[in-house]
C-alpha positions in Angstrom: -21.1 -23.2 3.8 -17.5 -24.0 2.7 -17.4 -21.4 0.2 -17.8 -18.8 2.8 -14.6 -20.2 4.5 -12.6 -20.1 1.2 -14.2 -16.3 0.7 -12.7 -15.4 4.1 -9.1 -17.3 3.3 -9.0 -15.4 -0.3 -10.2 -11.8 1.9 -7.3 -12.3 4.2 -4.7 -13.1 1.6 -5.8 -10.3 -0.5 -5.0 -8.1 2.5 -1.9 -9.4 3.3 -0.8 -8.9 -0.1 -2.1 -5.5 -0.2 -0.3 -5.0 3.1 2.9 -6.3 1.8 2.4 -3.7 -1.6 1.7 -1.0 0.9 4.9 -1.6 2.5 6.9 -2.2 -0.6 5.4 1.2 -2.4 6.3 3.2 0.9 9.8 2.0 1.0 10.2 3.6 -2.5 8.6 6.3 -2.0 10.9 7.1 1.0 14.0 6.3 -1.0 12.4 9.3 -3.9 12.3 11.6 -1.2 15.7 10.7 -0.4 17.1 11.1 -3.7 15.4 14.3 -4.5 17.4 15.9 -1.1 20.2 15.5 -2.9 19.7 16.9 -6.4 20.6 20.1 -6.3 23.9 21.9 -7.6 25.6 25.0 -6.7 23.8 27.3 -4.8 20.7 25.1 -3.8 19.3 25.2 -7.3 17.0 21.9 -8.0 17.9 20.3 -11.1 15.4 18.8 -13.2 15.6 15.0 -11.6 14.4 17.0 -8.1 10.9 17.2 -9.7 11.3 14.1 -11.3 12.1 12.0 -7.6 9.4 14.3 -6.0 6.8 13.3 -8.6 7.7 9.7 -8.2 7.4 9.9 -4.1 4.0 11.2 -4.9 2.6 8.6 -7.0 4.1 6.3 -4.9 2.9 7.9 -1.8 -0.6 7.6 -3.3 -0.5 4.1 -4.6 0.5 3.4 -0.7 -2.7 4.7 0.5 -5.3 3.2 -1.8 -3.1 -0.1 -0.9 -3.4 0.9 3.0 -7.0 1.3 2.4 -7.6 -1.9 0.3 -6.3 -3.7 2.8 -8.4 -2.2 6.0 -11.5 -3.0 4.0 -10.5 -6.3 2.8 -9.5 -7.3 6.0 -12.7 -6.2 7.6 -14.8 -8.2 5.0 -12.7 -11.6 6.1 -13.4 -10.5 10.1 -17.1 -10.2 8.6 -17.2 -13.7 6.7 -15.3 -15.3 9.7 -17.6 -14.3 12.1 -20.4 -15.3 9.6 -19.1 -18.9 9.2 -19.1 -19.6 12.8 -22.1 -18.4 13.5 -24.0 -20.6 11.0 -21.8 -23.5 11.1 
């Protein structure tokens, strides 16, 4: 039965860390979008680091999803093992 308890401790970290990745990956993502606003020149022509800082706040944008969702399932499988644990012990 204790190795149910450490499962649940190593679900719950995993999910904070994934939340905290989440988190960091947004943040970046929001500060590409912020850069690409202002790389343009002249007459509102993009330059070529526009599409660069837009490509980047995509794969970023992505990366913060699948974190998002890593962390909702992880953190349902520790709600799942915890409820587990006390009902058997």
């Amino acid at each position: 039965m204790p190795i149910v308890i450490v499962v649940t401790i190593a679900c719950a970290v995993l999910g904070a860390l994934s939340l905290f990745g989440a988190t960091v990956a947004e943040t970046r993502a929001n500060r590409a979008l912020h850069d690409s606003r202002s790389s343009f020149v002249g007459d509102g022509n993009p330059t070529s680091s526009f599409f660069a800082h837009r490509a980047r706040h995509d794969r970023l944008h992505r990366l913060n999803t699948r974190l998002l969702i890593l962390s909702a399932v992880v953190s349902l499988a520790a709600t799942g093992f915890a409820v587990y644990a006390v009902a058997i012990l």
